[in-house]
MIFILUM-452915 format. One record per residue (C-alpha): residue number from 0; residue in three letters; y, z, x. Coordinates in Angstrom, 2 decimals, padded with zeros to 5 digits, m for minus. Layout:
BEGIN
ATOM, NUM, Ala, Y, Z, X .
...
This chain:
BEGIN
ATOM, 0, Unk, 105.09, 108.00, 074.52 .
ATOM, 1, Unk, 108.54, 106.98, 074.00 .
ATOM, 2, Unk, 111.45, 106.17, 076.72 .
ATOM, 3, Unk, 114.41, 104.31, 077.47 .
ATOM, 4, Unk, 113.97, 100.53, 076.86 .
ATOM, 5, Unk, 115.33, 100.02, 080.61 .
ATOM, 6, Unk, 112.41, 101.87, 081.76 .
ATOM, 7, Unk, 110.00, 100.10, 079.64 .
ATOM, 8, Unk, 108.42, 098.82, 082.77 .
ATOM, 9, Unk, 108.91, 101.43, 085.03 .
ATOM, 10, Unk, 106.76, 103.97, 083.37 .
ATOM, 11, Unk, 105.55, 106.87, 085.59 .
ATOM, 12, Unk, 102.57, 108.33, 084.16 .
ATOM, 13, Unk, 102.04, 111.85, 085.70 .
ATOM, 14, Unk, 098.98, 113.18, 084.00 .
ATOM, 15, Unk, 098.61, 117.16, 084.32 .
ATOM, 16, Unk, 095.31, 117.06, 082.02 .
ATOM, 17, Unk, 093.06, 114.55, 081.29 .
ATOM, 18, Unk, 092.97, 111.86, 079.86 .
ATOM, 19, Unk, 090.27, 110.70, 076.42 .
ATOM, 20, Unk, 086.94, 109.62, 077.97 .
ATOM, 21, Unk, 086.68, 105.75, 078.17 .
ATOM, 22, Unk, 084.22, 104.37, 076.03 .
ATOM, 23, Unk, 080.47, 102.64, 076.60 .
ATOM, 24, Unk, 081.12, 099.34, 077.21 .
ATOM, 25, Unk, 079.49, 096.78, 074.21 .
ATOM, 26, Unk, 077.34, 094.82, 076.05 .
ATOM, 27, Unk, 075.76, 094.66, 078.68 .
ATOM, 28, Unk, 076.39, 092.25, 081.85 .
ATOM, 29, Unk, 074.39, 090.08, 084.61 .
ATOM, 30, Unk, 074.95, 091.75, 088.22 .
ATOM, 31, Unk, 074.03, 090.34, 091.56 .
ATOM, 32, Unk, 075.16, 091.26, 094.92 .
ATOM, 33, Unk, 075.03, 089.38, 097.89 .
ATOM, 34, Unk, 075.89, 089.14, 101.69 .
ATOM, 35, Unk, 079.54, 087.96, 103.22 .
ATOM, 36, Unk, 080.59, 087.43, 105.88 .
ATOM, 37, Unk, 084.33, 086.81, 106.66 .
ATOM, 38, Unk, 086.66, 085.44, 109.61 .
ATOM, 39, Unk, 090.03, 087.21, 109.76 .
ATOM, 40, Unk, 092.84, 085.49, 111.64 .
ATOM, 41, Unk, 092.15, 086.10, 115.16 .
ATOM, 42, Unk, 088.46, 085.40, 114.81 .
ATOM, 43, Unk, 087.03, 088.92, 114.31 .
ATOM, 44, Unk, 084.03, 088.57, 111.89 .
ATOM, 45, Unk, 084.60, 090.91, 108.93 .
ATOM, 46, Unk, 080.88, 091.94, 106.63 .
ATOM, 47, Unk, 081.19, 092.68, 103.48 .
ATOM, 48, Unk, 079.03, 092.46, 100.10 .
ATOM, 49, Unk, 080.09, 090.59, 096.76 .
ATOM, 50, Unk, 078.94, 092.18, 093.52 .
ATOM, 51, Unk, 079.15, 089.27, 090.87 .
ATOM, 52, Unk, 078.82, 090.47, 087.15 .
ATOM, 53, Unk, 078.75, 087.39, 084.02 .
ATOM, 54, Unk, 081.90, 086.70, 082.79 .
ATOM, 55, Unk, 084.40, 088.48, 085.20 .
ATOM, 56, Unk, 087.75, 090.18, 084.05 .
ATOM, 57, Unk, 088.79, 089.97, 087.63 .
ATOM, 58, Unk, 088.03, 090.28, 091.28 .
ATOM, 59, Unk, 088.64, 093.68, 092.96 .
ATOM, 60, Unk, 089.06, 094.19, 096.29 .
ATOM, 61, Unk, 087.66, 097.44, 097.97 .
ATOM, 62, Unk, 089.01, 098.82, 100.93 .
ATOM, 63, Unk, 087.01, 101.71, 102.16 .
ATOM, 64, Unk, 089.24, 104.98, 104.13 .
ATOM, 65, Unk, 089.29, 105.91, 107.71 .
ATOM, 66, Unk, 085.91, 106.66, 109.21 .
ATOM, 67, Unk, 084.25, 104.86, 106.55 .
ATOM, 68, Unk, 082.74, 101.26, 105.47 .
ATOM, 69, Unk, 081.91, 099.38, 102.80 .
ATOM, 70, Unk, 078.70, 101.55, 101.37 .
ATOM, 71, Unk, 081.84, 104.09, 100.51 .
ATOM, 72, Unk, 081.70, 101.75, 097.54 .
ATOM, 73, Unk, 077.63, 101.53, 097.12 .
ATOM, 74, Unk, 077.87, 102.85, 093.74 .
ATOM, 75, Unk, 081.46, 102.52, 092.65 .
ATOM, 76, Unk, 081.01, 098.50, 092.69 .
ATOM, 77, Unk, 078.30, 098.23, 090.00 .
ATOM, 78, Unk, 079.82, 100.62, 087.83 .
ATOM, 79, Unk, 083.23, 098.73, 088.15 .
ATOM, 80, Unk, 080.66, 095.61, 087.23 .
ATOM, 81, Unk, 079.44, 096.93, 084.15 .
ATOM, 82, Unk, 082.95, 096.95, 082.52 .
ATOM, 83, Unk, 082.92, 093.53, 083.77 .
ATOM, 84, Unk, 084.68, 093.63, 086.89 .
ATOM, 85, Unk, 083.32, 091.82, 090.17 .
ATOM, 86, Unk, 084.50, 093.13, 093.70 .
ATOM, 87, Unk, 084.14, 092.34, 097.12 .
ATOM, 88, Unk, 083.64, 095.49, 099.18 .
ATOM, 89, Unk, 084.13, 095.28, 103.28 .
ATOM, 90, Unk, 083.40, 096.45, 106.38 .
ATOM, 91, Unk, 087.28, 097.00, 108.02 .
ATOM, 92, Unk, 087.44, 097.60, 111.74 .
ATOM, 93, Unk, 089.06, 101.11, 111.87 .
ATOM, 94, Unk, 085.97, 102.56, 110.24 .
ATOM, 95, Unk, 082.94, 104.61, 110.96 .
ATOM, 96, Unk, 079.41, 105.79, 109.86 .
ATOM, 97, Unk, 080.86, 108.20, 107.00 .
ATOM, 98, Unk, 079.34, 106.20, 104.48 .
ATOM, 99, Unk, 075.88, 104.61, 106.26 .
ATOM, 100, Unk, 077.86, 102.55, 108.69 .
ATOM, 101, Unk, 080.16, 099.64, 109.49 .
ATOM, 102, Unk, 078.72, 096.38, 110.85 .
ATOM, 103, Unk, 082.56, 095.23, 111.44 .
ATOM, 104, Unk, 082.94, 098.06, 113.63 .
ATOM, 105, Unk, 079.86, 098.09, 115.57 .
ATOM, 106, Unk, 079.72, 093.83, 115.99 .
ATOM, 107, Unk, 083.27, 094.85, 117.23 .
ATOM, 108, Unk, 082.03, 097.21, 119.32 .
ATOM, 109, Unk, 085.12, 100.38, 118.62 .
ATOM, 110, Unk, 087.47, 101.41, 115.72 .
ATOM, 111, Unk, 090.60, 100.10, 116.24 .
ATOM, 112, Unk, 093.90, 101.51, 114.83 .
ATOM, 113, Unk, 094.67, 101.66, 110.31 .
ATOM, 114, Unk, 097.27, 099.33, 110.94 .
ATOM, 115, Unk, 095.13, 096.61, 113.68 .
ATOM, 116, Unk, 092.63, 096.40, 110.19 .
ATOM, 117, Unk, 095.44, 094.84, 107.95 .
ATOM, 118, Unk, 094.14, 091.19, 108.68 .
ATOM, 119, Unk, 090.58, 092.03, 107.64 .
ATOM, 120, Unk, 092.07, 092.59, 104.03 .
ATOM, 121, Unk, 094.04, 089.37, 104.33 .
ATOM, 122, Unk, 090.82, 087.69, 104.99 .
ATOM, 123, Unk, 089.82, 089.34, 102.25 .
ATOM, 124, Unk, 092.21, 088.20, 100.08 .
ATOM, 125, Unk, 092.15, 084.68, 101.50 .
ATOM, 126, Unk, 088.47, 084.80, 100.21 .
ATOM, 127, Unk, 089.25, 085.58, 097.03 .
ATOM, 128, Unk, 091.25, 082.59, 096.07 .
ATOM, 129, Unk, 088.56, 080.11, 095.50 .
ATOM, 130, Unk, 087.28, 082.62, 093.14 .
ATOM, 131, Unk, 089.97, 082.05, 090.42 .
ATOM, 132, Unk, 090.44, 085.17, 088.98 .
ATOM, 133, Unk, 092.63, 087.74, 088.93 .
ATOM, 134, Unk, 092.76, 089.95, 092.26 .
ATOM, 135, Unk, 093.25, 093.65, 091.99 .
ATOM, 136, Unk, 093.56, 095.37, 095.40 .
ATOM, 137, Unk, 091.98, 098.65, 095.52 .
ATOM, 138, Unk, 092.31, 101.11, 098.70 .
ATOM, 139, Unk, 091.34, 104.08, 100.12 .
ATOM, 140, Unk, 093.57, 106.82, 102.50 .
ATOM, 141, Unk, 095.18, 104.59, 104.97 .
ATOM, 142, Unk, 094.10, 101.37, 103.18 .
ATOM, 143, Unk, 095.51, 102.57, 100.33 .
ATOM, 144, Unk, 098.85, 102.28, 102.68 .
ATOM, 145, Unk, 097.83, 098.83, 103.63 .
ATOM, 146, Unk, 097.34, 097.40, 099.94 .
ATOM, 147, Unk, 100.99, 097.96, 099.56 .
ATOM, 148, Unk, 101.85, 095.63, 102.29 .
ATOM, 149, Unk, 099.49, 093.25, 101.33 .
ATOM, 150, Unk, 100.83, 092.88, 097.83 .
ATOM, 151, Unk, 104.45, 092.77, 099.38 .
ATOM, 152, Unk, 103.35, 090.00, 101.22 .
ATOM, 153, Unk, 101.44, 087.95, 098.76 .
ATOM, 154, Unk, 102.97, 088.88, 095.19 .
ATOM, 155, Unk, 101.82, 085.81, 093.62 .
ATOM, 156, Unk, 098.04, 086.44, 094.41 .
ATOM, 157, Unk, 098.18, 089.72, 093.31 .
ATOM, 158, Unk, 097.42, 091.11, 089.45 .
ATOM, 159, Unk, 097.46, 094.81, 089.94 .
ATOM, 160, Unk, 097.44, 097.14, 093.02 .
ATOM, 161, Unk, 094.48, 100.62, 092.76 .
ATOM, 162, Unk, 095.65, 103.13, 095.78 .
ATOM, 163, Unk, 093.80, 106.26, 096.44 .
ATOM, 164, Unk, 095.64, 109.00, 098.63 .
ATOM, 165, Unk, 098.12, 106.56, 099.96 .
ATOM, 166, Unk, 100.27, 107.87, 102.33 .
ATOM, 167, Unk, 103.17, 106.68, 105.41 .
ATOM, 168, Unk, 100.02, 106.82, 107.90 .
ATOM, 169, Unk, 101.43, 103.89, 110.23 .
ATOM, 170, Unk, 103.95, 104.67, 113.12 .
ATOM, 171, Unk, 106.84, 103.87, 111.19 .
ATOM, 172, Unk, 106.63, 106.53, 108.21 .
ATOM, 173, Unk, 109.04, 104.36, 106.10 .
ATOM, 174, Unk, 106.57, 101.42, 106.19 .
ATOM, 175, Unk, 105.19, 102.10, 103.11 .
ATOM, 176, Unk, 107.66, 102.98, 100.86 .
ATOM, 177, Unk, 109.35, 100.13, 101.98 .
ATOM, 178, Unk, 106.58, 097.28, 101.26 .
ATOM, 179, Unk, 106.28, 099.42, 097.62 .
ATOM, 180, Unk, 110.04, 098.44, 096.92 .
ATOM, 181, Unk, 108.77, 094.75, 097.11 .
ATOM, 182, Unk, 105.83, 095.10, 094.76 .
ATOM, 183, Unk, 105.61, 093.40, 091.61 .
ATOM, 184, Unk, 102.47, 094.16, 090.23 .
ATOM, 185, Unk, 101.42, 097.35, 088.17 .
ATOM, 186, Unk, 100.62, 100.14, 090.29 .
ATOM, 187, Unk, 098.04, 102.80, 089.99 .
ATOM, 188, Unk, 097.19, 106.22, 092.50 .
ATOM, 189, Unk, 095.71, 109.09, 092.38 .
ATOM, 190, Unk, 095.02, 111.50, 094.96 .
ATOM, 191, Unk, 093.48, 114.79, 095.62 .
ATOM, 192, Unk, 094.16, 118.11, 093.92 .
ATOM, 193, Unk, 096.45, 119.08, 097.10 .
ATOM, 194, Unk, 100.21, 118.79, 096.67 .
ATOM, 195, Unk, 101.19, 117.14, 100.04 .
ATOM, 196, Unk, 098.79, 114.47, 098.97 .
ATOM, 197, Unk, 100.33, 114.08, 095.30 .
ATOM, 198, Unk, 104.04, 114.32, 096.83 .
ATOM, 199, Unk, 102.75, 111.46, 099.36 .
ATOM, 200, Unk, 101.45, 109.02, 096.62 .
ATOM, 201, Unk, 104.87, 110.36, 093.83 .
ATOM, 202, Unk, 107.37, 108.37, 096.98 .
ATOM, 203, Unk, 105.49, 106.06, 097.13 .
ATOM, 204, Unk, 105.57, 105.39, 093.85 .
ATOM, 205, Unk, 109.16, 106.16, 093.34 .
ATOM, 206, Unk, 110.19, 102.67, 095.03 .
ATOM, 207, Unk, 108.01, 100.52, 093.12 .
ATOM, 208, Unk, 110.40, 098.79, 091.09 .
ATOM, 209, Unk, 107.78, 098.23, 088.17 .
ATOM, 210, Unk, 105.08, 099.43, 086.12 .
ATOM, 211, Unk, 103.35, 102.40, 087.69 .
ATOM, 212, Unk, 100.89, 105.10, 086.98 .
ATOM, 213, Unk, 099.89, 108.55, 088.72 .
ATOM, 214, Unk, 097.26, 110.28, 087.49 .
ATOM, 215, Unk, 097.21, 113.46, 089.19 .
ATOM, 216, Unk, 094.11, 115.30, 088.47 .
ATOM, 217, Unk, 093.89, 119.08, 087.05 .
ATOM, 218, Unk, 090.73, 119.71, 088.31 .
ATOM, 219, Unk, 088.48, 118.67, 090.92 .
ATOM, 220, Unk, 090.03, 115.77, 092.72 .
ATOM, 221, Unk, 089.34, 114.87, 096.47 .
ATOM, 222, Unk, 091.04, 112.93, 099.38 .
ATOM, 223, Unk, 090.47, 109.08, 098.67 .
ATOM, 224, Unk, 088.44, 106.43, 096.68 .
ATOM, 225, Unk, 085.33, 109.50, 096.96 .
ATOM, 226, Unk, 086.90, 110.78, 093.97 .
ATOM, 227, Unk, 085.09, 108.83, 091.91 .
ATOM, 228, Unk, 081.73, 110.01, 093.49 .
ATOM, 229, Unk, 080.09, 113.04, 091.26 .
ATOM, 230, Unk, 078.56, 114.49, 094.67 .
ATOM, 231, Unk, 082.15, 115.03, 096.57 .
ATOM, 232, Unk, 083.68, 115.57, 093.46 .
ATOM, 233, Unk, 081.48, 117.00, 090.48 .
ATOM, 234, Unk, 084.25, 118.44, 088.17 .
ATOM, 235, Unk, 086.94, 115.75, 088.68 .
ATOM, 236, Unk, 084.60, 112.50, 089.25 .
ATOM, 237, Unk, 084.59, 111.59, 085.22 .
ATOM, 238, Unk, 087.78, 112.45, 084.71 .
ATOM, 239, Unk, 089.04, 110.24, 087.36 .
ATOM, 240, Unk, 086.64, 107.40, 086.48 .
ATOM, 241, Unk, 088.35, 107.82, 082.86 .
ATOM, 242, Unk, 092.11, 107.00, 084.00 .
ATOM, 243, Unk, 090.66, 104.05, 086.42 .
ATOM, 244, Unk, 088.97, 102.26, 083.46 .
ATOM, 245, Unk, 092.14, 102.78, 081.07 .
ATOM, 246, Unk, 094.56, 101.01, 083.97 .
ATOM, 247, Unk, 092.14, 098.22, 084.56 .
ATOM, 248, Unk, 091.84, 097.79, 080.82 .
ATOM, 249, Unk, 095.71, 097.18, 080.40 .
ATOM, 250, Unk, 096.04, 094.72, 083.17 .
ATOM, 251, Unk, 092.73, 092.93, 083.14 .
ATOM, 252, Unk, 091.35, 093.26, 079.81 .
């Protein structure tokens, strides 16, 4: 595609079909998973599971959607591992049972607020630095809000930001956008096949002052990371998967 050299890294990619399917990867990889367990700032223990895969491109960081936990991710993880990409997947607070459950929540004993579960992704991210790789935040519906903050807050610990149906879900609906202007990283989101959802994640977008992607499905498509899950979303899952793997290829080959 060509452009304007001043918008060489500013490029908003708004894909209307899809895009070539991403090839087999070569070889195959060693995956574990294991237990973790995590302290956030003001002492609220915060579960989670590591998937470890030989040889890591980088270290993703899965933030699960409202109602949800970390088993959201119980089949995205190894998948994302076999392309050679480890990822930590937790249990935030303002979660639920969608998915299996959320130890966080229940050891907590309620769901708190979207916004109260922001230091349970810093503790994430705090976790992830003795690991000395590069750190892709991922997110899902209202953590896909909160991954913009967090890379606002912590550009130089942060290769690349993944958001799924982000949108202003936090009391003050300029929140968002406003971390986004203060992004550095490359930016990725999709959403679902609905246009308030796709208008949601475009302004977002728009204030990023870097490189950026939308990929904005033509079929299929549902709210959040489950669009990468063939049972919610059996016409748009591959397709999806397909523009995830090309963005993590260009920024953590």
């Amino acid at each position: 595609m060509r452009r304007p050299a001043a918008a060489a890294l500013a490029l908003l990619a708004l894909s209307a079909c899809h895009p070539r399917p991403a090839a087999v990867p070569k070889e195959s990889r060693a995956i574990s998973a294991e237990p973790v367990t995590l302290t956030a700032a003001d002492g609220v223990k915060v579960f989670g599971v590591h998937t470890s895969v030989e040889k890591p491109k980088a270290l993703i960081l899965l933030f699960h959607q409202a109602g949800s936990g970390k088993d959201e991710y119980a089949t995205i993880a190894p998948r994302l591992a076999t392309w050679g990409y480890s990822s930590l997947r937790i249990d935030q607070r303002a979660g639920g049972d969608l998915f299996g459950g959320n130890a966080t929540v229940k050891a907590l004993g309620r769901s708190t607020s979207y916004y109260q579960a922001k230091p349970d992704l810093v503790a994430a991210l705090a976790w992830a630095k003795d690991k000395k790789l590069p750190v892709i935040l991922w997110g899902s519906s209202y953590s896909a809000s909160l991954v913009f903050l967090l890379a606002a807050d912590y550009p130089d610990r942060v290769k690349a930001v993944m958001a799924f149906s982000p949108g202003e879900y936090f009391d003050d609906k300029t929140m968002v956008r406003t971390a986004a202007a203060n992004v550095k990283a490359p930016v990725f989101a999709t959403s679902a096949q609905d246009g308030h959802e796709v208008d949601e994640a475009r302004n977002i977008l728009a204030a990023v002052p870097g490189q950026k992607e939308q990929f904005v499905p033509k079929q299929g498509g549902v709210h959040g990371a489950s669009t990468l899950l063939r049972a919610k979303n059996p016409e748009g899952a591959e397709p999806a998967w397909t523009a995830v793997i090309a963005f993590l290829q260009k920024v953590a080959p």
